[in-house]
C-alpha positions as CSV (number, residue, x, y, z in Angstrom):
1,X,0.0,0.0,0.0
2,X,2.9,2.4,0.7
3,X,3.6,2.2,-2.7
4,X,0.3,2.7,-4.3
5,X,0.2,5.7,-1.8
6,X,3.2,7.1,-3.0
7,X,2.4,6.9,-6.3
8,X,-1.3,8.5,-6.2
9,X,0.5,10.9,-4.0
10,X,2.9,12.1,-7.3
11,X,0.1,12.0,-9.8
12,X,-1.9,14.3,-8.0
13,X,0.8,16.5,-7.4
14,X,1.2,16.9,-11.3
15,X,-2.6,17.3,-11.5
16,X,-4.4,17.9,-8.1
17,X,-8.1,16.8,-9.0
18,X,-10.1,13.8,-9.3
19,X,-13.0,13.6,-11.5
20,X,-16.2,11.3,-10.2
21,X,-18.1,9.7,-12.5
22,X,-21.4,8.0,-11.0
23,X,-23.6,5.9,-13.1
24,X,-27.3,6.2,-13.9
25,X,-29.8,4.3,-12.8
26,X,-30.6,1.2,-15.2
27,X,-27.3,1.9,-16.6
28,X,-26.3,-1.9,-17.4
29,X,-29.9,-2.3,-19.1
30,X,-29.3,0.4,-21.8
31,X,-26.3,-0.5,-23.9
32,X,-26.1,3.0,-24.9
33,X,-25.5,4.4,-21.5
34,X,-21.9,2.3,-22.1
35,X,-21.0,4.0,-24.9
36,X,-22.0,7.6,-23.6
37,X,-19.7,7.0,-20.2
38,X,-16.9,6.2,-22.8
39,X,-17.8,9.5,-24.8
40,X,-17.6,10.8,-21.4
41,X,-14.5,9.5,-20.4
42,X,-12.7,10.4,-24.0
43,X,-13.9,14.1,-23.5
44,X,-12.6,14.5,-20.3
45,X,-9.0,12.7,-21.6
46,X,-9.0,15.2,-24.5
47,X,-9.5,18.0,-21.6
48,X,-6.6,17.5,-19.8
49,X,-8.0,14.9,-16.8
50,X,-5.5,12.7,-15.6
51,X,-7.6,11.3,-12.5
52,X,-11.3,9.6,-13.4
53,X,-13.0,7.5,-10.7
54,X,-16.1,5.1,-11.5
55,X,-18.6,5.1,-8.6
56,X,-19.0,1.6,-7.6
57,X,-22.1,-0.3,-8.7
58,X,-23.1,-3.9,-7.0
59,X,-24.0,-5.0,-10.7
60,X,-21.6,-8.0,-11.4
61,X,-21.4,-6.2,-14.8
62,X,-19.5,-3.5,-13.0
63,X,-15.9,-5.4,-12.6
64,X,-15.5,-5.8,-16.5
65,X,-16.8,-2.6,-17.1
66,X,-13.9,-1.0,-15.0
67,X,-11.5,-3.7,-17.2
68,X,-12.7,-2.6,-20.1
69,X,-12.1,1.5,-19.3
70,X,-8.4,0.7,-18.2
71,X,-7.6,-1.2,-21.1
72,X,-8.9,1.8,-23.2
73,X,-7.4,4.6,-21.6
74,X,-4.0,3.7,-20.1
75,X,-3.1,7.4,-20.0
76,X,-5.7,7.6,-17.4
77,X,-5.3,7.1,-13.4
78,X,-8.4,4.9,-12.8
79,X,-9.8,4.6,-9.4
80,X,-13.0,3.3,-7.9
81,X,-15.8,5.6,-5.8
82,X,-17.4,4.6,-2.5
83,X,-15.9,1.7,-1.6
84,X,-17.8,0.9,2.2
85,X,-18.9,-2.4,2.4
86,X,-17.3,-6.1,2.0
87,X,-19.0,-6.6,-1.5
88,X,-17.8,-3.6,-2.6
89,X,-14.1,-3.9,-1.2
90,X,-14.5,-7.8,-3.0
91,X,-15.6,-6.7,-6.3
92,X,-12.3,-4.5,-6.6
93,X,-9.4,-6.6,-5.0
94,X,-8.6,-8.4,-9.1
95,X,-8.9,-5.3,-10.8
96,X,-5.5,-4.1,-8.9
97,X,-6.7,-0.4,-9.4
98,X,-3.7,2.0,-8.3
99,X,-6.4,4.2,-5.8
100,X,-10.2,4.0,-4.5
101,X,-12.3,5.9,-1.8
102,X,-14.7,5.2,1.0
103,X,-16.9,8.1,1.9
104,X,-16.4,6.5,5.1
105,X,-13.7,5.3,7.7
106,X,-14.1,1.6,8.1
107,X,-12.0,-0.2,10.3
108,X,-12.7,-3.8,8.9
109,X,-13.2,-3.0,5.2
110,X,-9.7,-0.9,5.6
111,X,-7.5,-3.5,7.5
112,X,-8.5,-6.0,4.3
113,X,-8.1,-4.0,1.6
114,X,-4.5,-3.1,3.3
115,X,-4.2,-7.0,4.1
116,X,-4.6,-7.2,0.0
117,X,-2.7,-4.1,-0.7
118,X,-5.6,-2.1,-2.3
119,X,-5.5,1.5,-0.8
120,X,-8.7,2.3,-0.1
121,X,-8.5,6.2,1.0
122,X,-11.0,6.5,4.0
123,X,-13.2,9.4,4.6
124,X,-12.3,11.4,7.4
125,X,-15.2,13.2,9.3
126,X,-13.7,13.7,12.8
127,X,-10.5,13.4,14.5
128,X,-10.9,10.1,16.5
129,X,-11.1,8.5,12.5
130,X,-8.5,10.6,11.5
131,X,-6.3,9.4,14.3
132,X,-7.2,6.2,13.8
133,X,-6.3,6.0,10.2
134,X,-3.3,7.4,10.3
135,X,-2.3,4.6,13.0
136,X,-3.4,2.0,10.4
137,X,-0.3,4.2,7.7
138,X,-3.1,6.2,5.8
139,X,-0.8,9.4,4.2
140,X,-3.6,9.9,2.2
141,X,-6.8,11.0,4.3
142,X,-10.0,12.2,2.2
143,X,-12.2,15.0,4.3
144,X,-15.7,14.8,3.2
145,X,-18.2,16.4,2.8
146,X,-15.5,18.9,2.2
147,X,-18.6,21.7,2.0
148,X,-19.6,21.3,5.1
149,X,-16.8,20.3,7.3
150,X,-14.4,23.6,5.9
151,X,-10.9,23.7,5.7
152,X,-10.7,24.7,9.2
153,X,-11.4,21.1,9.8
154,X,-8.1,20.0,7.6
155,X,-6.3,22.7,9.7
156,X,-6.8,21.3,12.6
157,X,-6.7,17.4,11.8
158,X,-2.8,18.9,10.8
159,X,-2.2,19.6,14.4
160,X,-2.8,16.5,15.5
161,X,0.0,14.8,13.7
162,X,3.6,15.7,13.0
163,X,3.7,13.2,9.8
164,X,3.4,15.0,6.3
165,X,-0.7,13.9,5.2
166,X,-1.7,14.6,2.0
167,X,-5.4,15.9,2.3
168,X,-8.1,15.2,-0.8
169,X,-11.0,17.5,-0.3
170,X,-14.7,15.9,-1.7
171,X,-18.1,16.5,-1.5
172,X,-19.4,20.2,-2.3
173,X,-16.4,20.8,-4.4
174,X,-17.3,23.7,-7.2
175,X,-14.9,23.9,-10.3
176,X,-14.6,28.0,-9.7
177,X,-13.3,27.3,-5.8
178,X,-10.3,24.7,-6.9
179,X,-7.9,27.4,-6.8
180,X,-8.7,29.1,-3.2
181,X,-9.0,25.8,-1.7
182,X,-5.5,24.5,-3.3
183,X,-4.4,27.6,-1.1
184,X,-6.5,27.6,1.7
185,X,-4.9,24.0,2.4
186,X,-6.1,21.1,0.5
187,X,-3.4,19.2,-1.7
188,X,-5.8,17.6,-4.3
189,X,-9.7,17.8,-4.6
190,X,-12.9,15.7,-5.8
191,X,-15.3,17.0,-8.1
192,X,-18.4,15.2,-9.1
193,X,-22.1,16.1,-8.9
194,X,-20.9,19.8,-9.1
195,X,-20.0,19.3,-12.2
196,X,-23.0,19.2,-15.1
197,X,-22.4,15.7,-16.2
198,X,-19.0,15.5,-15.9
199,X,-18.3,17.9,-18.7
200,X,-15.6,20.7,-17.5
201,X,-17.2,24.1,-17.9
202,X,-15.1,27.3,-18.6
203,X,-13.4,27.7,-14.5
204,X,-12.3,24.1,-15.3
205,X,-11.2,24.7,-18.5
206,X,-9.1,27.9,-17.3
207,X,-8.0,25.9,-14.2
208,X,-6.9,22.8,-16.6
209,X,-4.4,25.1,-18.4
210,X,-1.7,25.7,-15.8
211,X,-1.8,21.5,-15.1
């Protein structure tokens, strides 16, 4: 996991955002919706985006879905959204992704995925989590909802630790913000809903051109 860490760690440093991609509902009943996600995916590629995660989806489909998307875009850091639960963390440990998320902090579902040396980055709401985490060698701590918890919450969780954690910000995030919350404290950020159907508009677009 130290590795994978490390490595996530870098390619966020060249380009500190992650891209969510959720899919719709009935999505593995209407072969089109396929193709549209890879349309999706290829626009945000020609954009610039280096970091895409899939939201997780308990369809068995789901696993060679995510195999096909890596095999198609190799210039693409795939990860996997909202890993919480057992099925979840199962459906993911043979896809050997290089990063997914909880929105969560788990105990159980992160001392397997470290056991199998998938880094599942938990989702830090409080310090007792936080603290936690970092005992089980999380450098990489997601705060969410990011919105609603401020960066005076990241500012704080930094006191608590004299190891260098590298802080992902989701949940809330608005493309016009990345900038002041880069600053304010945040090393990488997670945009999603915020962002009209995964399509950057023009604050991405200017953001995009100094990464």
């Amino acid at each position: 996991m130290e590795v994978k860490q490390n490595n996530l760690i870098r390619s966020l440093k060249i380009q500190p955002l992650i891209v969510v991609i959720r899919l719709e509902y009935n999505f593995f009943n209407v072969s089109k919706k396929r193709d549209d996600l890879v349309l999706r995916i290829n626009q945000l590629s020609n954009y610039g985006i280096k970091n895409i995660e899939i939201g997780w989806d308990s369809n068995p489909e789901w696993v060679n879905l995510i195999l096909e998307i890596k095999k198609n875009f190799k210039t693409i850091n795939i990860g996997a959204a909202s890993i919480s639960s057992k099925q979840s963390l199962d459906s993911i440990l043979s896809l050997d992704l290089n990063y997914s998320m909880s929105p969560i902090f788990n105990k159980e579902i992160h001392l397997k995925a470290i056991k199998h040396n998938q880094l599942v980055i938990p989702g830090i709401s409080n310090i007792e989590n936080f603290k936690e985490a970092i005992k089980l060698g999380y450098k990489i701590v997601k705060i969410y909802p990011a919105s609603e918890l401020g960066i005076k919450f990241t500012n704080e969780l930094k006191s608590f630790t004299k190891k260098d954690i590298f802080f992902i910000g989701a949940g809330g995030i608005k493309s016009k913000n990345l900038n002041k919350l880069l600053i304010s404290g945040y090393n990488a950020l997670v945009i999603g809903r915020e962002l009209r159907n995964q399509i950057p508009d023009k604050d991405l677009e200017i953001w995009l051109k100094d990464y």
